[in-house]
Structure formats: structure tokens, C-alpha cells
DRENFIKOL-221793 format. One record per residue (C-alpha): residue in one letter; x, y, z. Coordinates in steps of 0.001 Angstrom, whole numbers, padded with zeros to 6 digits, always signed. Example, Ala and Ser with C-alpha at 12.3 -4.5 7.8 and 13.67 -1.06 7.14 Angstrom:
A+012300-004500+007800
S+013670-001060+007140
This chain:
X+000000+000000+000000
X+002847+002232+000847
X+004523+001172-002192
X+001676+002092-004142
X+000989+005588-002590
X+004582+006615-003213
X+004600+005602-006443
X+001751+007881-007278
X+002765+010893-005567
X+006259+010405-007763
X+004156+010276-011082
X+002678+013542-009789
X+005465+015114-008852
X+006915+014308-012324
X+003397+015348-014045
X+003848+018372-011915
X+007664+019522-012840
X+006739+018745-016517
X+003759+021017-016404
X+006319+023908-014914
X+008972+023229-017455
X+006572+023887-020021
X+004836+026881-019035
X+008662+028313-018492
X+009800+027113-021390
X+006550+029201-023299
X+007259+032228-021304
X+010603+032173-021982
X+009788+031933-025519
X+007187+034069-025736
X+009706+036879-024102
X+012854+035730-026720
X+009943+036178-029406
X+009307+039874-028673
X+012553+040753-028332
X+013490+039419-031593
X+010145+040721-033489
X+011375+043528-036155
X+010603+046815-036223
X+011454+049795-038568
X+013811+051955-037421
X+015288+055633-039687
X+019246+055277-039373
X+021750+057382-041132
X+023661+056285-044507
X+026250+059006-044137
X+028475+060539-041632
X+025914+063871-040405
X+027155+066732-038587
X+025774+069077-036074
X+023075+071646-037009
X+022408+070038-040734
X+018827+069376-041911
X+018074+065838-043126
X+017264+064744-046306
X+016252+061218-048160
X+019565+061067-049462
X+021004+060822-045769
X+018889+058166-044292
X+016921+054730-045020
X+014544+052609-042919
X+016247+049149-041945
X+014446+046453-039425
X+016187+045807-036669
X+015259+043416-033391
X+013032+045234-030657
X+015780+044492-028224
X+017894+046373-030071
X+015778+049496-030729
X+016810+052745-029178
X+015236+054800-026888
X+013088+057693-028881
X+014022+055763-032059
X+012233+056749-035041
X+010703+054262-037408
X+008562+056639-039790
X+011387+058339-042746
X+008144+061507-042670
X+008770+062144-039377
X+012482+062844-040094
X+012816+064573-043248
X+013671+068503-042841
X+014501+067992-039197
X+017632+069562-038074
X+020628+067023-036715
X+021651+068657-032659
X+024794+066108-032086
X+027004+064669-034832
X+025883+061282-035718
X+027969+058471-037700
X+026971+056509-040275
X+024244+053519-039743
X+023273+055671-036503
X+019074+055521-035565
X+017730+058725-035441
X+015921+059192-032373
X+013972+062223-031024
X+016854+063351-028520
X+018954+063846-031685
X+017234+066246-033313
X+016562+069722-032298
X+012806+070690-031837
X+011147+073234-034562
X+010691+076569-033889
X+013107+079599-033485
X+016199+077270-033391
X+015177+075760-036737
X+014261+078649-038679
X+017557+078979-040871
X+016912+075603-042244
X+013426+075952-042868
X+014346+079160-045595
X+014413+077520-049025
X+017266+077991-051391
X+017689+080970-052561
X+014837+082555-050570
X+015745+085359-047782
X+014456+086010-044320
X+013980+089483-043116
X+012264+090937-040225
X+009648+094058-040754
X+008730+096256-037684
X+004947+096763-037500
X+002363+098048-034688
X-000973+097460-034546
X-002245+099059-037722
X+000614+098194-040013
X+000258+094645-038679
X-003508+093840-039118
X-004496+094541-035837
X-002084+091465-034142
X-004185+089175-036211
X-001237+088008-038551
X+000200+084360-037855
X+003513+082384-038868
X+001895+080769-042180
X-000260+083340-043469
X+000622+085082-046755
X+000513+089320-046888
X+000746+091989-049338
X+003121+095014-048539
X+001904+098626-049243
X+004656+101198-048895
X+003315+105380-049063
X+005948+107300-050367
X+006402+111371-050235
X+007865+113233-052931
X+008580+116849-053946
X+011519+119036-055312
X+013285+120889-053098
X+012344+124773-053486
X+014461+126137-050686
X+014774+126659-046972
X+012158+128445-044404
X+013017+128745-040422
X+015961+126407-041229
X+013788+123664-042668
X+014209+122629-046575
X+010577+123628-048360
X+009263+121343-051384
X+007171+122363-054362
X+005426+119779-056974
X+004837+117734-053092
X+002550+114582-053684
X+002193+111460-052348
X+002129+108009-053672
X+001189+104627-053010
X+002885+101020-054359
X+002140+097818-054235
X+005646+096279-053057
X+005237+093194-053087
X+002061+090267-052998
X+001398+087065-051698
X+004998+086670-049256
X+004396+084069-046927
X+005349+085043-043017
X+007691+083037-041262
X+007543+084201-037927
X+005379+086776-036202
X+007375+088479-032984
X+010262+086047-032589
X+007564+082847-032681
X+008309+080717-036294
X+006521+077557-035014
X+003390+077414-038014
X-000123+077525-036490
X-002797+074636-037708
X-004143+076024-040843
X-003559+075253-044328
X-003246+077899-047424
X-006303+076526-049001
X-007439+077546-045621
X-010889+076016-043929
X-009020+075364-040424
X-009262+077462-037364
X-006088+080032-035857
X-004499+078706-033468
X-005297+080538-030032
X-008768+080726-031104
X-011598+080417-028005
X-014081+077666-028029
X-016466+080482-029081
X-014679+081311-032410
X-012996+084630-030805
X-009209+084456-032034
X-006582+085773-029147
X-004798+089219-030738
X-001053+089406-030167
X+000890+092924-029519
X+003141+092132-032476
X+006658+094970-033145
X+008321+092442-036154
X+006932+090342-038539
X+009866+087649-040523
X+009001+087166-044286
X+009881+085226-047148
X+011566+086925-049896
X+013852+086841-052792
X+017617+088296-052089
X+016052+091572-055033
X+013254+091825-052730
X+015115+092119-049373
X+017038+095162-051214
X+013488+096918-052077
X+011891+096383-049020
X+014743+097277-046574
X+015181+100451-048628
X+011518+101295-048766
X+011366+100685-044594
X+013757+103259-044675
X+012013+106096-046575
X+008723+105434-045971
X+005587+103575-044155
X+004505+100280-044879
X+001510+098267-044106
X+001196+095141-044569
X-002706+093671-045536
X-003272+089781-044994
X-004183+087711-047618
X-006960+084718-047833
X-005880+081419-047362
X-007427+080851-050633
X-006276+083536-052824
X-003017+083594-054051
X-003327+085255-057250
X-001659+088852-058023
X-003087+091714-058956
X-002109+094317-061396
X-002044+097503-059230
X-000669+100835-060372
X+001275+103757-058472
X-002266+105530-056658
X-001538+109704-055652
X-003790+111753-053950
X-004852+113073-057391
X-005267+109693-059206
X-007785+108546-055251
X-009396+111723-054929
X-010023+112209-058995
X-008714+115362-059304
X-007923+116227-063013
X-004153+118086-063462
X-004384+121119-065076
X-003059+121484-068629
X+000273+123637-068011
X+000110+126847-070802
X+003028+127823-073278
X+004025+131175-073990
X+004051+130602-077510
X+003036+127126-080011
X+006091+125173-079854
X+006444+125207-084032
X+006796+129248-083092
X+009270+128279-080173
X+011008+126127-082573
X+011427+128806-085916
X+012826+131417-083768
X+015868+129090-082259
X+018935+129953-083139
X+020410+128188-085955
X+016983+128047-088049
């Protein structure tokens, strides 16, 4: 009877360990398994140094175990592309998010296509739409010119005759960059439909108290509009997010707004006259 008894409490002892075994030996696998699964992962085909932008020439997506993945690591090549490199990293490296420098203000020199310019306007609140302008939206820039032809001097002060004033169309549909120091793009698209960002639940955008707007420009354009900041007043007006057409606009003068027909200046004499009596005829 003893004999018997210990023979069965040995079977399930053995039934017991083999049971064990196996549900290690599935954990066990089951944790080697996920380890090993691939995953996509952006790394580096070339040497990259500090502060360059990437491109799809400079990385490729490989699969690599999930054991081996980085922290941060980056398996999408979109998510990549344009992002500026902060540390040096060697060929073959992954690209994670601690190796790239966030967007925004530190980013801006790399997000200025080739041979497009940067440059900074000062504005207040009526030049600058009322602090409604956002990085993203697209402007025209009005500049209102003086002239006149200096006539002589009064109390110490230079007088002008023939004075008028004009207005020109600088330049039309220049994108803005960065509004007050702040480059990061709000939500909306230039076909427009989507909402500013800082907008209330009730529709009620926040207004900013803006003193520099950043635009895009070509290098000719830079030259016209830092010369025309300097001899005269522009405003800028803020374009739909659907309408990026120009428009032909001419020189407007007070006479040319207000109608005002100039008055036909009289000769002396007909000019055939003028012309008979001068000497040599």
C-alpha cells in the first residue's frame, strides 16, 4: 500500500515539474519572441554633422530586433525629413527624437528655401492687421511714399514744391515666417478652412501685440523692401488662405484717389513758333 501511494505521488510530482517546465519554457519563448520581433527603425547612410537638416539622401529605414531598438528611435522616414541634426551622428546611426533639435526659433535657418531670404519688418498694430497676422499666413506690402523738389529753406527747414504722395504695391502674396520672434506654423492650411491657433471655443481668435513680422523673400526683394522701410511707411494687408493670385495695381496719388484732373500747363508761344525762332533756323 505504501509502495503504491509513493509511487503515485512520484508520477505527480513528475506530471507536476513537466507542467512547470513547459509553461517556463513558453514564457521564456514568448519573451525571446518579442525581443526578436522587427521593427522599422530611420538610421543614417552618411556621416551627419551638427546643425544640418536631413534629407532622403542621408537616411533609409532598416528592421532591426526590438531588443535592439533605441530609446526615442524613429521608425517613420516623414517624421524625419527637414529635421535639423543637434549632435554629430555616424553613419548607420538611428535617429531618435533626442537627436534632433525641436522646430521653432532654433530651426528657422533651415526651414528658408534655397535661394529665398528672411527678413524681419517692424509693425504696430495698424501696419500689422491689428495682431491678427500668424507664422503661415501670406501678406501683401503697401509702402506710401512722399515726394517733392526741393524749393528752398524756411526757419531752417528745406521747403518742397510739386509735393505729392504716392502709393505702391511692393510686393504680394509673401508668406510670413515668424510673427514676434515665434516661427513655429499655427494649424491652418493655405487653401485655408481650419481654425487660428489661439482661437476660443467660441470662435474669438486671441490678438497678439506684435513689433516684427519675418518674411519670405527673394535676395532683389530684401534690397526693395529694406530700402523702402527706410524712406517710408509700410503696411502690410493679410491675404486669404485661398487667394493667391496677383493683382495688377498701379502707383495711386492723392490726385489719381481723390479724382482730381491736373491742369493742362500753358506755353508762352506754339512750340512750331518756339522752334522757328531758335537759333540756328
Amino acid at each position: 500500500m505504501k509502495g503504491r501511494m509513493g509511487l503515485v505521488v512520484s508520477l505527480a510530482a513528475g506530471v507536476f515539474a513537466v507542467i512547470a517546465i513547459m509553461l517556463y519554457l513558453n514564457a521564456r519563448e514568448k519573451e525571446l519572441l518579442q525581443q526578436s520581433a522587427l521593427q522599422d527603425v530611420v538610421v543614417t547612410t552618411k556621416d551627419v554633422l551638427e546643425n544640418t537638416p536631413l534629407d532622403e539622401r542621408m537616411i533609409q529605414t532598416i528592421q532591426v530586433p526590438r531588443k535592439y531598438l533605441q530609446p526615442g528611435a524613429i521608425g517613420k522616414p516623414g517624421e524625419v525629413v527637414g529635421r535639423v541634426v543637434a549632435v554629430p551622428m555616424p553613419r548607420g546611426s538611428q535617429v531618435t527624437g533626442q537627436n534632433l533639435l525641436a522646430g521653432g526659433r532654433e530651426s528657422l535657418a533651415f526651414n528658408v528655401p534655397r535661394g529665398m531670404r528672411a527678413v524681419t519688418l517692424a509693425v504696430d498694430d495698424v501696419t500689422g492687421v491689428g495682431g491678427q497676422l500668424r507664422a503661415g499666413n501670406f501678406i501683401d506690402v503697401i509702402g506710401v511714399f512722399e515726394y517733392g523738389v526741393p524749393s528752398g529753406t524756411q526757419g531752417g527747414q528745406i521747403t518742397y514744391s510739386q509735393e505729392r504722395t504716392e502709393a505702391i504695391t511692393i510686393a504680394q502674396n509673401v508668406q510670413i515666417v515668424s510673427v514676434g520672434g515665434e516661427s513655429a506654423p499655427p494649424p491652418t492650411s493655405r487653401l485655408g478652412g481650419a481654425t487660428e491657433e489661439g482661437a476660443s471655443a467660441g470662435g474669438t481668435a486671441t490678438l497678439l501685440s506684435v513689433t516684427s513680422v519675418t518674411l519670405l523673400l527673394t535676395p532683389a526683394q530684401v534690397q526693395e523692401l529694406v530700402l523702402a522701410q527706410q524712406i517710408g511707411a509700410l503696411t502690410l494687408s493679410l491675404r486669404s488662405g485661398i487667394d493667391s493670385a496677383p493683382v495688377d495695381l498701379q502707383r495711386l496719388d492723392e490726385n489719381m484717389f481723390l479724382k482730381i484732373p491736373m491742369p493742362l500747363k500753358p506755353r508762352a508761344q506754339p512750340a512750331w513758333r518756339e522752334m522757328r525762332g531758335s537759333p540756328g533756323r
